[in-house]
Every structure is written in C-alpha cells, then in structure tokens.
C-alpha positions in Angstrom: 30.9 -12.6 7.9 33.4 -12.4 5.0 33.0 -9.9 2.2 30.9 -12.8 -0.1 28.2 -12.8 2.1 27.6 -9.2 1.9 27.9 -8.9 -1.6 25.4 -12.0 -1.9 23.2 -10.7 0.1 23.0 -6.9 -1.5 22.9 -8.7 -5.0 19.9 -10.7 -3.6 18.5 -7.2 -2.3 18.6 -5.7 -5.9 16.9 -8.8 -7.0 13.7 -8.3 -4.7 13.7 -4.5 -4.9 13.6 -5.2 -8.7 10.6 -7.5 -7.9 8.9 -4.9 -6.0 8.9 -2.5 -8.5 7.3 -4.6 -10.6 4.4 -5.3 -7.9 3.9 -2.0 -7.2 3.4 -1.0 -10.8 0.9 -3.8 -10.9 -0.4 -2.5 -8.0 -1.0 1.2 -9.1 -2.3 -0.4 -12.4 -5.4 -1.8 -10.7 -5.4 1.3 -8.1 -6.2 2.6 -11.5 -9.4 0.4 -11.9 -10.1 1.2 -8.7 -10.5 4.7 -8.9 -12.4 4.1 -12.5 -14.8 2.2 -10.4 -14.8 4.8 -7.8 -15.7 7.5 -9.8 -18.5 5.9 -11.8 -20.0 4.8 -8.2 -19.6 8.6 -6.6 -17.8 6.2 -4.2 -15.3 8.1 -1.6 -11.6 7.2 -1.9 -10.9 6.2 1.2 -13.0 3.0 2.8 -11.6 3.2 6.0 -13.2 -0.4 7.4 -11.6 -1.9 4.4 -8.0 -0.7 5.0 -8.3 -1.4 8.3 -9.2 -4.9 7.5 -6.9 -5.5 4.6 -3.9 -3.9 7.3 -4.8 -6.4 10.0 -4.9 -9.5 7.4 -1.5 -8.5 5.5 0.2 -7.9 9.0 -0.7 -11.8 9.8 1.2 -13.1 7.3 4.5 -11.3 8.3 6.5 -12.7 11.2 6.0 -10.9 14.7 9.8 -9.3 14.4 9.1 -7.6 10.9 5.4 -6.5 11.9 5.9 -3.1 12.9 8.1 -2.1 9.9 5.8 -3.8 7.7 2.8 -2.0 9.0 4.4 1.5 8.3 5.3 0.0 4.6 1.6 -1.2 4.3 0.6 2.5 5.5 2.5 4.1 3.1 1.7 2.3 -0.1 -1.8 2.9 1.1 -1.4 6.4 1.2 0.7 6.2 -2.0 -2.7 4.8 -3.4 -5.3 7.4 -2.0 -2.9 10.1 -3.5 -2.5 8.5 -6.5 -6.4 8.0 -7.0 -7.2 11.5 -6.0 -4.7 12.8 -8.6 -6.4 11.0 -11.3 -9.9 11.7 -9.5 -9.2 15.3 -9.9 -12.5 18.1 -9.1 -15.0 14.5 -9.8 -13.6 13.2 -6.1 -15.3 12.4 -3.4 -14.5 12.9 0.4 -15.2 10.3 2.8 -16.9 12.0 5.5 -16.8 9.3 8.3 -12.8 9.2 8.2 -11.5 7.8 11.6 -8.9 9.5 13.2 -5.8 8.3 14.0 -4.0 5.1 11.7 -4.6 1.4 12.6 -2.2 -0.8 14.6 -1.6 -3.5 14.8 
C-alpha cells in the first residue's frame, strides 16, 4: 500500500466521522422529543424490551465481521441517550423498576 492510499482512506475517514456527527446531533435532537414525551407520560427512561429489540434489528444490518464492535457502538450511544434524557429529566424522572440485568448480545 503506497502512502495515497492511506491518505485517501483517512480523508474518507474524516468525511464519515463528519457525517456522524451530524447523525448523532440529529439523533440527541429527537432523544430530546423523547424524553419530552417521556415526561409528560410518567414513562421510565429506560424500555428495556425496546432496546433489546432495536439492538438485535440494527446488529442485522451490519456484516457478521463488524457485529461485535458495532454492538458495543450501539450500547454506547444508547447509554449516551439514557444519560442525556435523565439530565434533561432532572428530579421529574422516572426509574424503570423491571431493568434486566446484564446488556444484550448479540
């Protein structure tokens, strides 16, 4: 691999990460909503059948050899998103009682 190549591909690195930024600002956006929606529902944050299903359907779409490492990123932004919506829940949230223990796998 000549030098080229490696600077292509960081270049088209920077390109996506620039990308993701963007998604994951759109993403906290309607984490936002979410938590609104939450909070006028006296809903808990976590909905523990409902990440474990979302997980299980993003992991499908991602080629067996990047699954693993794309589960921890999935894990992560959803944490990233609980935190985020109990920081803007503040004293008004509510605790999921029936958390499962333990993080899905896929």
């Amino acid at each position: 691999m000549d030098e080229k190549v490696l600077l292509q591909a960081r270049e088209e690195i920077g390109s996506i990460d620039a990308e993701m930024a963007a998604l994951f600002c759109r993403r906290m956006q309607a984490v936002e909503r979410v938590a609104a929606y939450k909070k006028d529902m006296g809903m808990p944050v976590l909905d523990g059948a409902r990440e474990r299903a979302l997980i299980e359907r993003n992991c499908a779409l991602v080629p067996k050899e990047y699954r693993e490492s794309y589960l921890q990123f999935l894990q992560y932004t959803l944490q990233l998103s609980r935190e985020y919506q109990l920081r803007l829940l503040g004293d008004d949230v509510v605790i999921d009682a029936a958390l499962t223990e333990g993080d899905a796998s896929i």
